[in-house]
N, CA and C atoms as an extended XYZ file, in Angstrom:
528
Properties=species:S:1:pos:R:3:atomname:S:1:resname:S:1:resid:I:1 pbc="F F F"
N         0.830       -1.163        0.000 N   UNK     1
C         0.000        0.000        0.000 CA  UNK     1
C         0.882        1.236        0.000 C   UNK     1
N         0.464        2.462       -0.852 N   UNK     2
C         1.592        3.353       -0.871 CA  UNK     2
C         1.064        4.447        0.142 C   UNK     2
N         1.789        5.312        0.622 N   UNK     3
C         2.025        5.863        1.370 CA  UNK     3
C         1.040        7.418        1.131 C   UNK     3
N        -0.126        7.920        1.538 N   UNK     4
C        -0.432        9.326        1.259 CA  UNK     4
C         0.404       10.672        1.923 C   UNK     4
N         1.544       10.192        2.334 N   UNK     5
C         1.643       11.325        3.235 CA  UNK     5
C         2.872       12.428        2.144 C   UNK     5
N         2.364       13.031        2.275 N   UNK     6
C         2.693       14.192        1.214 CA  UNK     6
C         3.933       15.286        1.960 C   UNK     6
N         3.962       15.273        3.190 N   UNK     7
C         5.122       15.548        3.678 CA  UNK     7
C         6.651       15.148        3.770 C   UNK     7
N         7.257       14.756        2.842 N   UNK     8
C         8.507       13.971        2.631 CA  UNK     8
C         9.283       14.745        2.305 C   UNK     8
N         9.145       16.486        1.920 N   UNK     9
C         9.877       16.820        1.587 CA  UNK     9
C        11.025       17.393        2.642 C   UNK     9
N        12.364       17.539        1.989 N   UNK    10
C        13.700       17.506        3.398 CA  UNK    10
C        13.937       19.098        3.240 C   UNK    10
N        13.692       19.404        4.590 N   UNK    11
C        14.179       21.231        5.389 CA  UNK    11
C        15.188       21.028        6.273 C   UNK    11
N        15.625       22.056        6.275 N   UNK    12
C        16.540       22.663        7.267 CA  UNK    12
C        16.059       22.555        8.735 C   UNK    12
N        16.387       21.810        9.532 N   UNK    13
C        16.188       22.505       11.045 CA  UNK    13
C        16.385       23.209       11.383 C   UNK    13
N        15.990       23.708       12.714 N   UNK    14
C        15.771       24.678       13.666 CA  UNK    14
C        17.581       24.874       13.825 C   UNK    14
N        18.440       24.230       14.659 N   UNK    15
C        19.491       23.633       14.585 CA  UNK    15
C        20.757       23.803       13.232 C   UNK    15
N        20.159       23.009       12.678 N   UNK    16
C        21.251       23.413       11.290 CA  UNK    16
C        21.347       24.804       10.925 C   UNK    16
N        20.075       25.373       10.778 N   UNK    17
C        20.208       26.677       10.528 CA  UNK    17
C        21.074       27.790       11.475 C   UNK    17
N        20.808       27.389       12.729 N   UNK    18
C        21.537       27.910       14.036 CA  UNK    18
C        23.360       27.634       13.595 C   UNK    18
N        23.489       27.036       13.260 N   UNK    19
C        25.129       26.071       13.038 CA  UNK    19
C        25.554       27.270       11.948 C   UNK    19
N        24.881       26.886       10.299 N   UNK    20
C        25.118       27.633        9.220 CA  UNK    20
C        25.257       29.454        9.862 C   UNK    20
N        24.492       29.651       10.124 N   UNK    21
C        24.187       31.318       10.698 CA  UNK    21
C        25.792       31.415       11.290 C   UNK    21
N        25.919       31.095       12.389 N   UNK    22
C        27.361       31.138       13.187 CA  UNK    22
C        28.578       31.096       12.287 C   UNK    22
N        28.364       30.169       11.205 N   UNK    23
C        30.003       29.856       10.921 CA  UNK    23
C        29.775       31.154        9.517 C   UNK    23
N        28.592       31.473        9.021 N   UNK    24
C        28.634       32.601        8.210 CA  UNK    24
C        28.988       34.110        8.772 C   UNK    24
N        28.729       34.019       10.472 N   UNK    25
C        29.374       34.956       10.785 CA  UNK    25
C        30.329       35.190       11.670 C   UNK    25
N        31.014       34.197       11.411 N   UNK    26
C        32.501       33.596       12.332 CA  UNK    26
C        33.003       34.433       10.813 C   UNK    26
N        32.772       33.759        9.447 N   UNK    27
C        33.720       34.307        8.674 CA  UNK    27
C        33.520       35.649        7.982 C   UNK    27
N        32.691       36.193        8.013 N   UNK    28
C        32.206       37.584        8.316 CA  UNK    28
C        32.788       38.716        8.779 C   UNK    28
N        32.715       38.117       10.323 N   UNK    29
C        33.878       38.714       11.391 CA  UNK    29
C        35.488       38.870       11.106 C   UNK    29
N        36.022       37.892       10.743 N   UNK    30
C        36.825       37.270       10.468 CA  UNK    30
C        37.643       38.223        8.991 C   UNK    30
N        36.520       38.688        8.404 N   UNK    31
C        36.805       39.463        7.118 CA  UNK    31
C        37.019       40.676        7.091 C   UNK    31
N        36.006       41.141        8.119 N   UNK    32
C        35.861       42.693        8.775 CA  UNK    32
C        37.247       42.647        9.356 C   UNK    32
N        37.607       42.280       10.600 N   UNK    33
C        38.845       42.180       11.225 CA  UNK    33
C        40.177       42.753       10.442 C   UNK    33
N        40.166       41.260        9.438 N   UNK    34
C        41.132       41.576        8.591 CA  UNK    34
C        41.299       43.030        8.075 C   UNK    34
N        39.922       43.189        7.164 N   UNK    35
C        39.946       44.743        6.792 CA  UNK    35
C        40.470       45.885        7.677 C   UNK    35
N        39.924       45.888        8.655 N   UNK    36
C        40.394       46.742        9.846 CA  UNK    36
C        41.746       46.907       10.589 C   UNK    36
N        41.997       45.773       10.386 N   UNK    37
C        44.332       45.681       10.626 CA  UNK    37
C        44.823       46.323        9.171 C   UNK    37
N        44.318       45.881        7.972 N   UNK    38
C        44.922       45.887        7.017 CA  UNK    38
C        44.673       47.988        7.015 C   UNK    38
N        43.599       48.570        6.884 N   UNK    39
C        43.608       49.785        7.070 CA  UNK    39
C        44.047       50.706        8.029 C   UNK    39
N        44.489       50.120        9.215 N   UNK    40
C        45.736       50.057       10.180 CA  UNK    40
C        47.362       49.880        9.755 C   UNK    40
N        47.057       49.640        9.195 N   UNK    41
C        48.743       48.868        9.097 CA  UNK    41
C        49.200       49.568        7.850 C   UNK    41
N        48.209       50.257        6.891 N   UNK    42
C        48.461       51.448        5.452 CA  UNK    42
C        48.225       52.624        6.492 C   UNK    42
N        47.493       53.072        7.292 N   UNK    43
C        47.831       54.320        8.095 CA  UNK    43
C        48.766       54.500        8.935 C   UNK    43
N        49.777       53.484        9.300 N   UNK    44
C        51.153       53.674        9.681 CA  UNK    44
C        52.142       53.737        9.001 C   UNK    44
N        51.919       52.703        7.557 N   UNK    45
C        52.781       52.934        6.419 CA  UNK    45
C        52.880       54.369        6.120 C   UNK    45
N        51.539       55.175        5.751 N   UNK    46
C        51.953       56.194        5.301 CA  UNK    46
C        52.310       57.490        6.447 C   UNK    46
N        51.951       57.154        7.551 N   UNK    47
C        52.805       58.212        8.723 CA  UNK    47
C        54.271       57.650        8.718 C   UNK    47
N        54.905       56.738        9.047 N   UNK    48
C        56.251       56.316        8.646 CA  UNK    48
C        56.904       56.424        7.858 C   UNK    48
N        56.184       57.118        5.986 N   UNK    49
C        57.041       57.055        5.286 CA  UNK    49
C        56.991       58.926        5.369 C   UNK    49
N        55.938       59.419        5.823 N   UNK    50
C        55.661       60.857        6.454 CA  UNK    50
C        57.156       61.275        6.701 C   UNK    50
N        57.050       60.645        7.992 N   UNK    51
C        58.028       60.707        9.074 CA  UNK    51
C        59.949       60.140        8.669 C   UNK    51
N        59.798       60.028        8.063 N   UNK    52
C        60.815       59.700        7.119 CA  UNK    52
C        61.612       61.030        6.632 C   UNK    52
N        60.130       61.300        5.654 N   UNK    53
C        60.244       62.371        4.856 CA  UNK    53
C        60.786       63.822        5.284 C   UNK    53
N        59.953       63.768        6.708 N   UNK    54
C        60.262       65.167        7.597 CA  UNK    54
C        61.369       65.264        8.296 C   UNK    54
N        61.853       63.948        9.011 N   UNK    55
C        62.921       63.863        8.891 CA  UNK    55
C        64.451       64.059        8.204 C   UNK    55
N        64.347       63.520        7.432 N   UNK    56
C        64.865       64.170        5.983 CA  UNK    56
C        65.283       65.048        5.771 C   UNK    56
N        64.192       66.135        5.942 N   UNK    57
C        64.004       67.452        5.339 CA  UNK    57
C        64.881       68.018        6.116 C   UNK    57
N        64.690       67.742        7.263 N   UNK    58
C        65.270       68.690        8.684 CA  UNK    58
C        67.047       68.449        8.616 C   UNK    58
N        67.289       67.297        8.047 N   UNK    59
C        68.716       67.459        7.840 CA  UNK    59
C        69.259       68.065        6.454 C   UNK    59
N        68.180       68.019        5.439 N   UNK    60
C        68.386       68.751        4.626 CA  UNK    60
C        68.440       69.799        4.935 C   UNK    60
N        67.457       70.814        5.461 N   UNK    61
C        67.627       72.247        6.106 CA  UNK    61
C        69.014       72.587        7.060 C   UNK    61
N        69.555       71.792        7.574 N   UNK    62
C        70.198       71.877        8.491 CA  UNK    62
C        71.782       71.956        7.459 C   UNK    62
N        71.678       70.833        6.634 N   UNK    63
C        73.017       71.014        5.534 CA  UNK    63
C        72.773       72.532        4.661 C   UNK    63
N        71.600       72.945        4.311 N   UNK    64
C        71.846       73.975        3.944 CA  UNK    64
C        72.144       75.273        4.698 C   UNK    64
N        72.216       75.359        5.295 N   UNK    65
C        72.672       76.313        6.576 CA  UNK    65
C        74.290       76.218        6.339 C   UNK    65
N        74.489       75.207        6.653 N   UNK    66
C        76.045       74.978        6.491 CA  UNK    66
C        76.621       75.280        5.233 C   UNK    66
N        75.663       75.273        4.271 N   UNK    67
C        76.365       75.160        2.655 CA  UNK    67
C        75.865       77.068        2.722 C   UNK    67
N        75.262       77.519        3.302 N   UNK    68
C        74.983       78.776        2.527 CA  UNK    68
C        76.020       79.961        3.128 C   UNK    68
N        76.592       79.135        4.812 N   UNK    69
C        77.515       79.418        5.396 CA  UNK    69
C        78.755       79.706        4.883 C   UNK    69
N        78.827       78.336        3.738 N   UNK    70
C        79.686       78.183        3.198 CA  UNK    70
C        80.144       79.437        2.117 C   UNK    70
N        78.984       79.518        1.142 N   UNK    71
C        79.202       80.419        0.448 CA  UNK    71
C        79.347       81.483        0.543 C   UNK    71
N        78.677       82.064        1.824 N   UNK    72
C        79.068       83.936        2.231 CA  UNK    72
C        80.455       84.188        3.130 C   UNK    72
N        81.360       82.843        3.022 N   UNK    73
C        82.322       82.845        3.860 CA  UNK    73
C        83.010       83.791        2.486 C   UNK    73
N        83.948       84.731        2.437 N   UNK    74
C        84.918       85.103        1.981 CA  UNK    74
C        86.343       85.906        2.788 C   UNK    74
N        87.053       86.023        1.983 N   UNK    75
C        88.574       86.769        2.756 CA  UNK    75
C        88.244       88.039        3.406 C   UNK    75
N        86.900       88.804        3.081 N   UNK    76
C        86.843       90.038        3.320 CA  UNK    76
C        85.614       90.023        4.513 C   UNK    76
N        84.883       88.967        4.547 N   UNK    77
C        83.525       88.933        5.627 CA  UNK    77
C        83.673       87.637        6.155 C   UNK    77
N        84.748       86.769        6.685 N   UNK    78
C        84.744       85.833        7.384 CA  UNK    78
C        83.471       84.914        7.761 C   UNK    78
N        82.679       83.885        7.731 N   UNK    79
C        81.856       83.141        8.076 CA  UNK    79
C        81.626       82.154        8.712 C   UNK    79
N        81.887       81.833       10.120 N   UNK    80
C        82.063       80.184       10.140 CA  UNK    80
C        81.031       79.303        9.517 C   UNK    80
N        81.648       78.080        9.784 N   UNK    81
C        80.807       76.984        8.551 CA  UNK    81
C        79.903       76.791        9.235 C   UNK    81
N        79.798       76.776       10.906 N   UNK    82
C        78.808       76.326       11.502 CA  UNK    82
C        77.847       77.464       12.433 C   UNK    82
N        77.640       78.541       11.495 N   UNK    83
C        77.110       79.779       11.972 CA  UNK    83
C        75.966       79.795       12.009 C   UNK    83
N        74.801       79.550       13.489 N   UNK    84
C        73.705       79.430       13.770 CA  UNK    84
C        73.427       77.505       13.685 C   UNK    84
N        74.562       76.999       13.742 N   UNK    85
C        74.396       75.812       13.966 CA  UNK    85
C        75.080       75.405       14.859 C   UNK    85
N        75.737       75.609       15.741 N   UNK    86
C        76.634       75.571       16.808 CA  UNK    86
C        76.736       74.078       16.582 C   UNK    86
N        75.476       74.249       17.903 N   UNK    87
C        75.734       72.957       18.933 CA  UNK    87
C        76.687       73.169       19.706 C   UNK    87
N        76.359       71.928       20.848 N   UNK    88
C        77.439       71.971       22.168 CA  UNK    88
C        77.580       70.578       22.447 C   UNK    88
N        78.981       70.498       23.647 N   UNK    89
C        79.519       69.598       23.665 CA  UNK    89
C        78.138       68.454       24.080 C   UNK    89
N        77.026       68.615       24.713 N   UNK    90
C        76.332       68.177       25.048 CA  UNK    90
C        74.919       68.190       24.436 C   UNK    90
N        74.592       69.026       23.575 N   UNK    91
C        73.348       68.639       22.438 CA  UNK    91
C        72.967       70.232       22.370 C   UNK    91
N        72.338       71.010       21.123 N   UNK    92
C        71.835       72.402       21.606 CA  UNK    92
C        70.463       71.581       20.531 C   UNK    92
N        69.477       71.699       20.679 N   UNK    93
C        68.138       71.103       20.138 CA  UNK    93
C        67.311       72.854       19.453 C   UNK    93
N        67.076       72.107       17.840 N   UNK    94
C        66.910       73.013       17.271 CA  UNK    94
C        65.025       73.007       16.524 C   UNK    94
N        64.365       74.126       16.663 N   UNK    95
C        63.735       73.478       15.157 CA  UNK    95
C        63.598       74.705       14.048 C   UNK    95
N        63.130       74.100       12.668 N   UNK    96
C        63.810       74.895       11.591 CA  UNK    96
C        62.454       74.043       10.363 C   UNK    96
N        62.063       75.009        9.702 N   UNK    97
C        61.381       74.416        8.153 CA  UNK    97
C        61.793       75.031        7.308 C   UNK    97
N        61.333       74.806        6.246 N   UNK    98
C        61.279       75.453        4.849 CA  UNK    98
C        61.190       76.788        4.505 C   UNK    98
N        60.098       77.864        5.413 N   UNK    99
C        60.092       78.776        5.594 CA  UNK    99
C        60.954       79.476        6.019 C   UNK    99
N        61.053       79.421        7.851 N   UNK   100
C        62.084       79.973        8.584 CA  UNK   100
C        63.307       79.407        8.372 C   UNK   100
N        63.943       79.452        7.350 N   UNK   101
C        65.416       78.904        7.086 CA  UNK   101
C        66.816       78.640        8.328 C   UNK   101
N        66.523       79.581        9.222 N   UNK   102
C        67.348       79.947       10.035 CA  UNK   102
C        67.213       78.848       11.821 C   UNK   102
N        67.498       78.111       11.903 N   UNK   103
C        67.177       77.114       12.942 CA  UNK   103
C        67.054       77.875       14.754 C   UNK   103
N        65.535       77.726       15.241 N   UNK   104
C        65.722       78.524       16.297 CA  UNK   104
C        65.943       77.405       17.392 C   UNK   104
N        66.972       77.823       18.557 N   UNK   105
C        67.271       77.200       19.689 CA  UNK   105
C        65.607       76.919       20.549 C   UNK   105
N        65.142       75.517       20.940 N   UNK   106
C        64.128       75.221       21.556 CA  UNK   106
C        64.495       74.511       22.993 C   UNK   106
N        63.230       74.065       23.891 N   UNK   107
C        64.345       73.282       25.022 CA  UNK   107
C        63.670       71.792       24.263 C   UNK   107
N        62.752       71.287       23.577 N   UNK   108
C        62.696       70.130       23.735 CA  UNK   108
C        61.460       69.794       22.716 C   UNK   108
N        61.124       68.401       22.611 N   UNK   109
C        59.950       68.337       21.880 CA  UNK   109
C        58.784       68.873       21.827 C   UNK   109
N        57.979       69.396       22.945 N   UNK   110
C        56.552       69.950       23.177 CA  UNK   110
C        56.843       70.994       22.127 C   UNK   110
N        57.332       72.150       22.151 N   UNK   111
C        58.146       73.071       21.084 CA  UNK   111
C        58.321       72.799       19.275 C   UNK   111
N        58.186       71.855       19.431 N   UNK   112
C        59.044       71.428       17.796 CA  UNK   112
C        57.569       70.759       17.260 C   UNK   112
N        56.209       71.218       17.634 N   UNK   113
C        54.832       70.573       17.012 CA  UNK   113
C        54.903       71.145       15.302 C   UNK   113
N        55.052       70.016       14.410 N   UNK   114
C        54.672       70.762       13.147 CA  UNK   114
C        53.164       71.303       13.049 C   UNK   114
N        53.192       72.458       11.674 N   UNK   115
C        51.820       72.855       11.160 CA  UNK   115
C        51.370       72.108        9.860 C   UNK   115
N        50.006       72.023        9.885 N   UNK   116
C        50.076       71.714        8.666 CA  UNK   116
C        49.314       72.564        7.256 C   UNK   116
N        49.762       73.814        6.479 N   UNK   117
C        49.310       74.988        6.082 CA  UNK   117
C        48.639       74.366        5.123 C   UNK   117
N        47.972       75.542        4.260 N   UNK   118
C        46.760       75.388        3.383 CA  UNK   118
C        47.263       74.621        2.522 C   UNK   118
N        48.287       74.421        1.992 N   UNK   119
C        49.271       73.708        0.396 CA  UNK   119
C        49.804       72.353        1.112 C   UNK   119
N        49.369       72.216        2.165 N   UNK   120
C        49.576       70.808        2.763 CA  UNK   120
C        51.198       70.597        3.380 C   UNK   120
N        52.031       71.731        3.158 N   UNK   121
C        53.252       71.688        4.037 CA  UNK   121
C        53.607       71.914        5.043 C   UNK   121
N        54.789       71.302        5.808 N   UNK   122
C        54.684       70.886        7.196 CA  UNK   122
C        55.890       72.231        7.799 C   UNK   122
N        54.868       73.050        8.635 N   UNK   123
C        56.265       74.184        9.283 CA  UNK   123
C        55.464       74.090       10.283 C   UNK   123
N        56.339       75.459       10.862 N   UNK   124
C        55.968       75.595       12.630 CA  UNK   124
C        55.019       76.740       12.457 C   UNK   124
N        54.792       77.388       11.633 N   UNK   125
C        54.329       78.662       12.268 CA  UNK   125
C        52.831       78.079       12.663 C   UNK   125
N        52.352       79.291       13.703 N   UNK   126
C        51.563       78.737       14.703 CA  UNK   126
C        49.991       79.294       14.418 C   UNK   126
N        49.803       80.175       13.138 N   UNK   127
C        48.697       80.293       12.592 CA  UNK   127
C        47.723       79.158       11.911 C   UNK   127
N        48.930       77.731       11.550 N   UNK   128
C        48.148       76.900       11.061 CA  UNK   128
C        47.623       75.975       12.202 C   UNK   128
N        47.207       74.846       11.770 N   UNK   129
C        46.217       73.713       12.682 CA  UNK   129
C        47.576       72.380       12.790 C   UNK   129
N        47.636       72.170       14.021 N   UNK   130
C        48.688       71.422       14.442 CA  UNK   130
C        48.545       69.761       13.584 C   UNK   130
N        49.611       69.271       13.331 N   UNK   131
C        49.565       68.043       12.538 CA  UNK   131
C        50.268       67.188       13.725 C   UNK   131
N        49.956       66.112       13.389 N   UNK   132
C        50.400       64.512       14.529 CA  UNK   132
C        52.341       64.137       14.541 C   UNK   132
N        52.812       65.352       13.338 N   UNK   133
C        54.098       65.153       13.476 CA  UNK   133
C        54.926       66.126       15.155 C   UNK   133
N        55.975       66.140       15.063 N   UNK   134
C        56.764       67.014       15.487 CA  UNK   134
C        58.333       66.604       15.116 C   UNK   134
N        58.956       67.510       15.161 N   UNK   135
C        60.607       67.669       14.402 CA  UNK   135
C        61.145       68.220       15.556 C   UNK   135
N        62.526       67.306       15.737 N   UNK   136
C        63.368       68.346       16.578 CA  UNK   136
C        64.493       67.732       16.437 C   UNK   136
N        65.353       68.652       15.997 N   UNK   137
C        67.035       68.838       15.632 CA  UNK   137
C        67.645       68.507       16.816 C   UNK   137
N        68.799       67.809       16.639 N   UNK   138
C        69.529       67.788       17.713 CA  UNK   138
C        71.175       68.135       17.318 C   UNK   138
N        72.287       69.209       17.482 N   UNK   139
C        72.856       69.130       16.980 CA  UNK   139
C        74.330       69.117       18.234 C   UNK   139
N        74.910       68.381       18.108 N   UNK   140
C        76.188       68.132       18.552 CA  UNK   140
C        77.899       68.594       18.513 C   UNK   140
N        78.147       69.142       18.712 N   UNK   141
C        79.671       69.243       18.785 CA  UNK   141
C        80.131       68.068       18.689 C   UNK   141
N        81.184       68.417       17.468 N   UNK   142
C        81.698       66.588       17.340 CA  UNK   142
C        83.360       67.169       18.227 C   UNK   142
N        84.153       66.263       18.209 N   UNK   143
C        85.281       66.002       18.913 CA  UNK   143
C        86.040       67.098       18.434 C   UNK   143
N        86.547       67.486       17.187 N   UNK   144
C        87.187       68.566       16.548 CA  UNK   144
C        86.103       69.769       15.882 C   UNK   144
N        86.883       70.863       15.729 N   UNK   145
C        86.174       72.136       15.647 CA  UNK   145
C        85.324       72.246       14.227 C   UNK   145
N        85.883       70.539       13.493 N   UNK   146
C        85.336       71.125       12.074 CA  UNK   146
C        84.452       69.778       11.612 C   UNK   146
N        83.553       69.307       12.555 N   UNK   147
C        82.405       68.623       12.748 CA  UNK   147
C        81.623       68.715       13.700 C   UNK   147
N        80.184       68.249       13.189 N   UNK   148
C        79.099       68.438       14.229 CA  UNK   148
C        78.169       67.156       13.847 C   UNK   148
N        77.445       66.784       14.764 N   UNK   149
C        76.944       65.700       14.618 CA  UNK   149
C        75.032       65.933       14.668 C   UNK   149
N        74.221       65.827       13.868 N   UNK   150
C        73.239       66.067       13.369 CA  UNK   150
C        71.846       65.599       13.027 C   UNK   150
N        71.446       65.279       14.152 N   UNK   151
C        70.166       64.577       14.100 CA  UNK   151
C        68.513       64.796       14.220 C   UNK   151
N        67.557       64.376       13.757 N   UNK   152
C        66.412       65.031       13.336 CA  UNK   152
C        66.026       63.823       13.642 C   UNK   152
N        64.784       64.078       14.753 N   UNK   153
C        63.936       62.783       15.352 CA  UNK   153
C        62.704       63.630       14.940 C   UNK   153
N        61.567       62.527       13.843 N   UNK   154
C        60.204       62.811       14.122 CA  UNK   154
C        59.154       62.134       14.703 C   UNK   154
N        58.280       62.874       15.292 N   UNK   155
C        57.692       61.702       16.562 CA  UNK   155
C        55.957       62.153       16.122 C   UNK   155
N        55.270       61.335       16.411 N   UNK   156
C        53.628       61.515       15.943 CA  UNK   156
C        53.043       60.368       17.049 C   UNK   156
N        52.037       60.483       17.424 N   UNK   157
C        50.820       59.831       17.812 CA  UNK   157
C        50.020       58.876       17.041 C   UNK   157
N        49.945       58.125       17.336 N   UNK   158
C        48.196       57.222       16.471 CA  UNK   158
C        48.212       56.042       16.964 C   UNK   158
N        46.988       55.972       17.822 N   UNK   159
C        46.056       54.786       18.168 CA  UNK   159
C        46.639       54.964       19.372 C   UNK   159
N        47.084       55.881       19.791 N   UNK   160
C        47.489       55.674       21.575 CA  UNK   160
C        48.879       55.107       21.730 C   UNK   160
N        49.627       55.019       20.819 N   UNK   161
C        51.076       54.415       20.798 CA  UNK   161
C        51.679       55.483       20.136 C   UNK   161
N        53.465       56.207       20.493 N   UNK   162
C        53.910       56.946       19.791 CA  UNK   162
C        54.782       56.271       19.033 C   UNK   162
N        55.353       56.815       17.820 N   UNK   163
C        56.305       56.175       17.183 CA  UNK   163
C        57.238       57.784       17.031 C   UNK   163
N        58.337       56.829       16.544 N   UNK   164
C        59.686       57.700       16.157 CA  UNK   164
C        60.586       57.526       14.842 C   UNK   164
N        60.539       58.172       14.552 N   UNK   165
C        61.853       57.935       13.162 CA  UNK   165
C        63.124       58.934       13.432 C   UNK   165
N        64.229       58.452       13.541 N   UNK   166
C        65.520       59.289       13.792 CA  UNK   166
C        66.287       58.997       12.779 C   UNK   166
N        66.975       60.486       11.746 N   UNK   167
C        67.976       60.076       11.327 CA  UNK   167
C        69.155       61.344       11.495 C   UNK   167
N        70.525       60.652       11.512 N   UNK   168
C        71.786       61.027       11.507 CA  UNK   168
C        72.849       60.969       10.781 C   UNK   168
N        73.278       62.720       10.539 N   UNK   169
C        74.389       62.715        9.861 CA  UNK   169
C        75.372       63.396       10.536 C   UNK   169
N        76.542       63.167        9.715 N   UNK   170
C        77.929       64.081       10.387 CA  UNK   170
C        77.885       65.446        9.252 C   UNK   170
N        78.271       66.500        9.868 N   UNK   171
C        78.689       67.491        8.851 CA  UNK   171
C        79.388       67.886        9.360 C   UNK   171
N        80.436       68.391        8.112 N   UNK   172
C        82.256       68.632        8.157 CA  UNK   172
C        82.513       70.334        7.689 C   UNK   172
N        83.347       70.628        8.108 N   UNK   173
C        83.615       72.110        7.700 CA  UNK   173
C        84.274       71.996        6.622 C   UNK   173
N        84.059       72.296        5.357 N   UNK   174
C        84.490       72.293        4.178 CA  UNK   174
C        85.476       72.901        3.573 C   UNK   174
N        85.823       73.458        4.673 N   UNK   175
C        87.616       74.755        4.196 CA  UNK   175
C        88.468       73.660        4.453 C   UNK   175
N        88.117       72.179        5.307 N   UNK   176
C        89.411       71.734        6.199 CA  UNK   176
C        90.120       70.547        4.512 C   UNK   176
């Protein structure tokens, strides 16, 4: 005798469905996450390569000082090479941009906050809106009168952790 029952057809449980749901948003989660480190981890790339950059700059500014030193030195108006760049035997901490060419004596980092102006470049002056960098020169007396030792640390904030980029050069008095 065959069977009338017209219900044979196969569903999903209560259960299975509960199971499927979870592991669709185990990997869900799982995707978001990712996304969220990965857009983390390009917003430090590009403050690090920032910070690089500003860095950089600051020893670039700092060699030109010395080179422009260089050039107004003559037999008739004397110049030292390291004029407004001292430094001391123990550190004189400077900061200096693009603008103000001329490096002013600071005591320390709070001091050295970059700006960031309408054309998107990074100085101090204090009319613009403060940026997450800061610059500060450090310049050294090296052992003899015709080196100095020259370093530019930039430091920024993000996510509650600071980071740093330092770089260092020697500069030489160029008459020697």
């Amino acid at each position: 005798m065959k069977s009338l029952n017209k219900n044979n057809k196969s569903a999903f449980s209560l259960l299975e469905t509960i199971v499927v749901l979870f592991i669709v948003s185990v990997g869900l989660v799982s995707i978001l996450s990712l996304t969220v480190d990965s857009v983390r981890a390009q917003n430090l790339n590009k403050n690090s390569f920032v910070a690089y950059r500003l860095s950089l700059e600051g020893l670039e500014l700092i060699k030109n000082v010395r080179d422009s030193n260089f050039i107004q030195n003559t037999s008739s108006t004397p110049v030292a090479w390291n004029l407004g760049i001292e430094g001391t035997a123990t550190s004189t901490k400077y900061k200096v941009d693009y603008v103000s060419t001329t490096p002013i004596i600071i005591s320390g980092m709070s001091e050295a906050r970059l700006r960031l102006d309408t054309d998107n470049f990074y100085l101090h002056n204090d009319i613009y809106p403060n940026s997450i960098f800061s610059r500060l020169i450090t310049i050294t007396a090296g052992g003899t009168a015709a080196s100095s030792t020259v370093s530019s640390l930039v430091e920024w904030l993000d996510q509650g952790q600071v980071y740093q980029v330092e770089l260092t050069s020697i500069l030489y008095d160029w008459s020697y």
